[in-house]
C-alpha distance (Angstrom), angle and dihedral (degrees) to the residues before:
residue distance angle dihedral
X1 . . .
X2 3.55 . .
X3 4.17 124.4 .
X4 3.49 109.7 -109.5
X5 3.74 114.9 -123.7
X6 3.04 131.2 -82.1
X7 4.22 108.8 -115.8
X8 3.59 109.3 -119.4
X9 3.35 121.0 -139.2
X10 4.15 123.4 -116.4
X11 3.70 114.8 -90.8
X12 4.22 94.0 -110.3
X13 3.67 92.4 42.7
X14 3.72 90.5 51.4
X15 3.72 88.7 54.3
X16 3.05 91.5 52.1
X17 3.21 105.7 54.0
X18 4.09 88.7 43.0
X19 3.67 83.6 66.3
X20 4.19 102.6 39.2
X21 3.71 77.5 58.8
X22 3.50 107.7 48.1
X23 3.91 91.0 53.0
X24 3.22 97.2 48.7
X25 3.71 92.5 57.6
X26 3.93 90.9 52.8
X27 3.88 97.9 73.7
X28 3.98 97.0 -149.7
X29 3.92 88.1 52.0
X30 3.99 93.5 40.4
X31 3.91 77.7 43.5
X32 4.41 89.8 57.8
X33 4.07 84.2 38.1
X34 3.57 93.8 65.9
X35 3.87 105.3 32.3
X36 3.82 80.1 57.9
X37 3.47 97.0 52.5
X38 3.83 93.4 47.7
X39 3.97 84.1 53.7
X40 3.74 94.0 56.9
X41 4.51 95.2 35.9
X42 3.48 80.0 51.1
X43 3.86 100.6 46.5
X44 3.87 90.0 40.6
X45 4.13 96.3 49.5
X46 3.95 94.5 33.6
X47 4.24 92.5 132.2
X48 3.50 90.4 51.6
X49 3.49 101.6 40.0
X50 3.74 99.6 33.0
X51 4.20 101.8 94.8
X52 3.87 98.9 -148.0
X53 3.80 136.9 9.2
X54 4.26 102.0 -68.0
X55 3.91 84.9 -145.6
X56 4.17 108.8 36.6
X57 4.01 105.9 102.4
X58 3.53 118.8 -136.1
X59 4.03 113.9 -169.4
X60 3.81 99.6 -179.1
X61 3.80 90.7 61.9
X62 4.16 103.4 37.9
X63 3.61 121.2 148.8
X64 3.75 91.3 5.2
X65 3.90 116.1 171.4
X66 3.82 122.6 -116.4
X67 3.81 112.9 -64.0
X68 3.64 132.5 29.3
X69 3.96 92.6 104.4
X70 4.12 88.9 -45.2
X71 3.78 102.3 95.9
X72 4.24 79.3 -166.6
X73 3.94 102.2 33.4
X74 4.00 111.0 -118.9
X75 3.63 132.6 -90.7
X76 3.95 133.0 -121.4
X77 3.29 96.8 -63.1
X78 4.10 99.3 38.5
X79 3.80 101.5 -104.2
X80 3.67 117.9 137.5
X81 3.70 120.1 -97.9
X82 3.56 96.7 -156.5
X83 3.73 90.4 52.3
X84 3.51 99.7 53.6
X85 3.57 91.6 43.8
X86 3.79 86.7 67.1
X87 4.15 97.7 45.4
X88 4.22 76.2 42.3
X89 3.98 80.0 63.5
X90 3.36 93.6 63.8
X91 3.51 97.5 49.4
X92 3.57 93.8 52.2
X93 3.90 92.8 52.9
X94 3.69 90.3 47.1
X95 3.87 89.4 62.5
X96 3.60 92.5 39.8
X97 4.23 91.3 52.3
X98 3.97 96.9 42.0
X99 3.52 97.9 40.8
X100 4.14 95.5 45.4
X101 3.68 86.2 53.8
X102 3.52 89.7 53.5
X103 3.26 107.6 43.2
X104 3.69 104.5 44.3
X105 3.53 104.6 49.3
X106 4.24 88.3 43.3
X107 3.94 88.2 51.8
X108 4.07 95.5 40.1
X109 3.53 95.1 49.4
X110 3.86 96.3 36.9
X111 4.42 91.4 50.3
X112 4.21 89.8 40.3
X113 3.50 89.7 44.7
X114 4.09 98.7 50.6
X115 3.79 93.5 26.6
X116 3.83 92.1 57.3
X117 3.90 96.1 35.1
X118 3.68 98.4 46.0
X119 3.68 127.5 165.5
X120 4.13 115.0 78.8
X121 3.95 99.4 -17.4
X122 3.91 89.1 56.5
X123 4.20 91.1 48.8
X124 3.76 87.5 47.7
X125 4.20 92.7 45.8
X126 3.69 88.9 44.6
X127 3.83 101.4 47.7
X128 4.07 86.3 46.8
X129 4.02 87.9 53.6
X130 4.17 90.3 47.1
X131 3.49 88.2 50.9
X132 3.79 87.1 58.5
X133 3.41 94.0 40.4
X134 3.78 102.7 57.8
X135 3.61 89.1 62.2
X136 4.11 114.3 76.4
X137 3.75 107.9 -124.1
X138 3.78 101.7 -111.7
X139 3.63 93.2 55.7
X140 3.70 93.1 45.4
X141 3.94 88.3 45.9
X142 3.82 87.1 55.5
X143 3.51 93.9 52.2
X144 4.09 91.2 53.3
X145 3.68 94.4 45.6
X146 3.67 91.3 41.5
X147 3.61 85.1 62.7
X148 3.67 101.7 36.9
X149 3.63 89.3 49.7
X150 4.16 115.8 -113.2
X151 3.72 121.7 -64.4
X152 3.80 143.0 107.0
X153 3.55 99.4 -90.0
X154 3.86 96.4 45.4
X155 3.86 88.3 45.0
X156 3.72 84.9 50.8
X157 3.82 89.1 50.7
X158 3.52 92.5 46.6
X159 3.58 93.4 53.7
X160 3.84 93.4 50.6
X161 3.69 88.8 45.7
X162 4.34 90.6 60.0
X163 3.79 103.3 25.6
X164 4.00 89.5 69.6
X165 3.61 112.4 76.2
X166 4.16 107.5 64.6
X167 3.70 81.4 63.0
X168 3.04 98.0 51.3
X169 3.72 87.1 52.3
X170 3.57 91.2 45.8
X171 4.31 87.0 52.0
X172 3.59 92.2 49.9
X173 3.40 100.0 53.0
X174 3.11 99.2 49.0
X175 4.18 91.4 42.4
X176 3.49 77.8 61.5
X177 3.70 97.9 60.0
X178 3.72 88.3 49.9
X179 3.26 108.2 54.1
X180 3.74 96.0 65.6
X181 4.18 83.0 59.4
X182 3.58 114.3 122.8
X183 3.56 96.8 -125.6
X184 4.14 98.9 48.0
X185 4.12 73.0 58.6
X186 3.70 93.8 57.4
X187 3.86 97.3 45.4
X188 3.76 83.4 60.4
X189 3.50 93.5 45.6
X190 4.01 84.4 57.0
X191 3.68 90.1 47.8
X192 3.54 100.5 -107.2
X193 4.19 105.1 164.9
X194 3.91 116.9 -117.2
X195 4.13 86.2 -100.4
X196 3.35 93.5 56.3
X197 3.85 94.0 49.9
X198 3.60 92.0 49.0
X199 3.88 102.7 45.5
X200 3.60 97.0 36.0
X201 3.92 102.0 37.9
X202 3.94 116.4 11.3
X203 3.71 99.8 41.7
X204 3.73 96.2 48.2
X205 3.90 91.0 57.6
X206 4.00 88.2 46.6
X207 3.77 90.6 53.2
X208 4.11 95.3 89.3
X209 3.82 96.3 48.6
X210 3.59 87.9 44.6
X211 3.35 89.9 55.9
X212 3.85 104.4 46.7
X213 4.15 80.3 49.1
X214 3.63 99.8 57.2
X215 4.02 91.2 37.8
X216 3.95 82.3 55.2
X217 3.86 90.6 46.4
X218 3.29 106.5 51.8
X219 3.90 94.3 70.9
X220 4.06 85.4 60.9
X221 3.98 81.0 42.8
X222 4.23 87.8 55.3
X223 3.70 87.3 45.9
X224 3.26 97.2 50.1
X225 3.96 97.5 44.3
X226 3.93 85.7 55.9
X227 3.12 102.0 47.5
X228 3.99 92.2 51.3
X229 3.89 81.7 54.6
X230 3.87 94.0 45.3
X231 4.08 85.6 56.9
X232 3.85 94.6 43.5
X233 3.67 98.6 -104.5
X234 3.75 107.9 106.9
X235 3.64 126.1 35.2
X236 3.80 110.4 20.5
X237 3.83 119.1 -144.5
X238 3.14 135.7 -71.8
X239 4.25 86.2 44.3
X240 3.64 106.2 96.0
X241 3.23 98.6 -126.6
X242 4.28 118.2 165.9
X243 4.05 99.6 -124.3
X244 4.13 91.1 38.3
X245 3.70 84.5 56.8
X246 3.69 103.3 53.2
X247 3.92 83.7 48.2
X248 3.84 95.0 57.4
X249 3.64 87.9 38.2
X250 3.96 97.9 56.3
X251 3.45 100.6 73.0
X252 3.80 83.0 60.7
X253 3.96 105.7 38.2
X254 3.76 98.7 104.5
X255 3.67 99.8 63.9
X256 4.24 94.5 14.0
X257 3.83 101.2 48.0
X258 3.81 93.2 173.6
X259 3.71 107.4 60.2
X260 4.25 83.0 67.1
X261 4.05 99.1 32.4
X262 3.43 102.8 52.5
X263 3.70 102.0 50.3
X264 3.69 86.6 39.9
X265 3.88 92.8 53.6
X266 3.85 78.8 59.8
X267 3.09 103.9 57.0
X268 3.47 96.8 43.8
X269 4.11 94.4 47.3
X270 4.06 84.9 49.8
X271 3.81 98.6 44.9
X272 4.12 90.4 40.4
X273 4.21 83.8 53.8
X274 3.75 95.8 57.2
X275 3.51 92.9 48.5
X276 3.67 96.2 42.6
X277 3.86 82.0 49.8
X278 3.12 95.1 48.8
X279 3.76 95.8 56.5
X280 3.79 89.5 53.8
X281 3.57 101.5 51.0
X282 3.84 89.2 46.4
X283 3.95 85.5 51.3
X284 4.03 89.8 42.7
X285 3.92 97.5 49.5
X286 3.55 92.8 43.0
X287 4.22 112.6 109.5
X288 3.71 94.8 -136.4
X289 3.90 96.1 51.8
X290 4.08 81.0 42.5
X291 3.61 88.5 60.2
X292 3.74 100.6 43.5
X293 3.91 80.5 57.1
């Protein structure tokens, strides 16, 4: 009898799965894997993993060290630090989730759209993104939420509002690049309009560099998002968000070290991930490492 064969696995899954492996053999990538997937357990199972209430005030235990039924000690008003470092989880992957699908498909379509075109709608496109670019995101953030007025939601629209334009860069150049390809030239030859040619065979081939550059983004995105809540612009008390924390929690860092290092261990373990991430999926897409494979 002849072995049955073996199932082979759809072209996108196997891609996947190329790349799930390759950064988890890289330990700083496998290292970004799995602080991101803590983030987003942790975000997802927050009641049940969250020890006490992250919003009930307790004034017979405030600032309370580490232990004592508070893994994370308390803060000023008795809530538990480790507790609102979990709901803070879900803040942080809220801002992460609305402002990646914001920002990538505004800069994709945006760098596609005035790399392919060219001419006077690119120099227009382009002089709008440098404009946005010679301002550091923070400060540009401020301005929007200044505006806006200070919340999560504004500082989330803020964000999306600055984060945009290096990917758009990124998409244009490479747009750029493709457009010369022999085969974008034979889909014109066929008649195909400049939509078509965009949507169906520039963007797709931008899709892994966009990618890597929004994965690399987001820890200036987590940054950012904090340190609108540090100032009193983004999340407004009692959300547990990380950056509001550490700005209650200064006022009492010299003799209560945990209401600032905890949340700031966060921040830095998240932002660290992305990066780390980052690196590997740059490494993973790449057609050199795919050929060493």
């Amino acid at each position: 009898m002849t072995a049955a064969p073996v199932p082979r696995l759809p072209g996108p899954l196997l891609a996947a799965r190329n790349i799930l492996t390759f950064l988890l053999r890289v330990p700083t990538s496998a290292f970004g894997l799995v602080v991101l997937t803590i983030l987003i357990v942790t975000a997802g199972f927050a009641p049940w993993i969250a020890t006490h209430d992250p919003y009930v005030q307790d004034l017979n235990n405030v600032l309370q060290a580490p232990g004592n039924g508070h893994l994370f000690g308390t803060d000023e008003l008795g809530r538990d630090i480790f507790s609102r470092l979990v709901w803070g989880a879900r803040i942080t992957l809220t801002i992460i989730f609305l402002v990646s699908i914001v920002v990538g498909p505004i800069g994709l379509i945006v760098g596609t759209t005035s790399g392919y075109l060219g001419g006077r709608f690119d120099t227009v496109m382009m002089r709008i993104t440098d404009i946005f670019l010679s301002f550091p995101s923070l400060i540009l953030s401020l301005a929007f939420v200044a505006a806006l007025g200070p919340s999560l939601n504004n500082a989330i629209i803020a964000i999306g509002l600055t984060a945009w334009p290096p990917i758009a860069r990124l998409a244009r150049a490479e747009t750029m690049t493709f457009r010369k390809a022999d085969y974008i030239a034979a889909a014109r030859l066929q008649g195909a309009s400049p939509l078509r040619i965009i949507v169906k065979s520039i963007m797709p081939m931008c899709l892994p560099s966009v990618l890597i550059r929004l994965t690399l983004n987001m820890a200036t995105v987590i940054l950012t998002a904090a340190g609108l809540g540090f100032l009193g612009l983004g999340a407004q008390p009692p959300l547990p968000e990380w950056g509001a924390m550490i700005a209650t929690g200064r006022r009492y860092m010299i003799d209560s070290w945990w209401l600032v290092t905890f949340p700031g261990l966060a921040i830095l373990c998240v932002s660290l991930a992305f990066n780390l991430l980052g690196d590997g999926l740059r490494d993973a897409l790449d057609p050199k490492q795919m050929n060493r494979r």
